[in-house]
C-alpha positions as CSV (number, residue, x, y, z in Angstrom):
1,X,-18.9,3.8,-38.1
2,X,-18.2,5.9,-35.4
3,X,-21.0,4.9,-32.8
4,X,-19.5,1.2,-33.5
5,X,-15.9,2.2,-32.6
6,X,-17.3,4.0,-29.7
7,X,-19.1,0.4,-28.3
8,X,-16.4,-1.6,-29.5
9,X,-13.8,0.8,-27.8
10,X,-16.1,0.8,-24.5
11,X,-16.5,-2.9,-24.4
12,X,-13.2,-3.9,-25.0
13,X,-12.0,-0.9,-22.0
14,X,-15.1,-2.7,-19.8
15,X,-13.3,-6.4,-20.1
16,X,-9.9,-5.1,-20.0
17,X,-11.1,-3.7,-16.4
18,X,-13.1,-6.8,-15.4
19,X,-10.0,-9.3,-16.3
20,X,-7.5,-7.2,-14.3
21,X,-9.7,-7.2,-11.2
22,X,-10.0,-10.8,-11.7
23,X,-5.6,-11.5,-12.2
24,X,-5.9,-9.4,-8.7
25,X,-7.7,-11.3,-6.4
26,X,-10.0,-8.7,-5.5
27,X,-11.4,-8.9,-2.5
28,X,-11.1,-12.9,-2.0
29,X,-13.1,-12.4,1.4
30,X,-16.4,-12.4,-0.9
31,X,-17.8,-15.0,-2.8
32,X,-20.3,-16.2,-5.3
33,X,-22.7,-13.4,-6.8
34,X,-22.1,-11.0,-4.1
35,X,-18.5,-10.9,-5.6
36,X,-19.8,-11.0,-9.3
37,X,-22.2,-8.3,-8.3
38,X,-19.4,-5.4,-6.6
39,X,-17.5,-6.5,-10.0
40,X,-20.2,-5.7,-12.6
41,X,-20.4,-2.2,-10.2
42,X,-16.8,-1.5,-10.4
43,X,-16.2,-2.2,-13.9
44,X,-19.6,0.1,-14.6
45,X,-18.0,3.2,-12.6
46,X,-14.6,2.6,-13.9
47,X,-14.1,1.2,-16.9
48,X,-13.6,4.8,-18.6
49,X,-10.2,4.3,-16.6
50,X,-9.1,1.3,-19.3
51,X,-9.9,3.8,-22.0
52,X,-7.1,4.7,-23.6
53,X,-5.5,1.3,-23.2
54,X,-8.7,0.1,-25.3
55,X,-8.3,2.6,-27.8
56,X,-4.6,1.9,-28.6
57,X,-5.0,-1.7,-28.5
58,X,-7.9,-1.4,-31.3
59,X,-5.8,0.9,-33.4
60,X,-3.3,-1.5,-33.7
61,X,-5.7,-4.7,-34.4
62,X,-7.2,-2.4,-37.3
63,X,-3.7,-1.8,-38.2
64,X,-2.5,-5.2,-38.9
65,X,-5.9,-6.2,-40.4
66,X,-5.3,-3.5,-43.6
C-alpha cells in the first residue's frame, strides 16, 4: 500500500508542478516541443518541491472518501 501512496503522492506533486508552470506562462519566448521538452525537465528536477502540497491534498481526498 505504501509503494502505491508513494506513486500516487509523486504523480499527483509531478502535475501539480507541471499545471502551475503552465497558469505562469513560462517562458512564452519558446514554443512547440522545445517548450514541452524544458517542461517535462523542470517538472523531473522539481517536482519533489510540490511534495507536501501533494501529500496534504491526498490526505484529505482519503479523508472524505471513509
Amino acid at each position: 500500500m505504501t509503494a502505491t501512496r508513494d506513486h500516487d503522492v509523486e504523480a499527483l506533486a509531478r502535475e501539480m508542478l507541471r499545471q502551475t508552470i503552465l497558469k505562469s506562462g513560462w517562458d512564452p519566448a519558446l514554443k512547440g516541443e522545445e517548450r514541452q521538452r524544458r517542461i517535462n525537465r523542470d517538472v523531473d528536477l522539481h517536482w519533489h518541491l510540490m511534495l507536501s502540497e501533494a501529500q496534504k491534498r491526498l490526505g484529505q481526498r482519503q479523508e472524505l472518501d471513509a
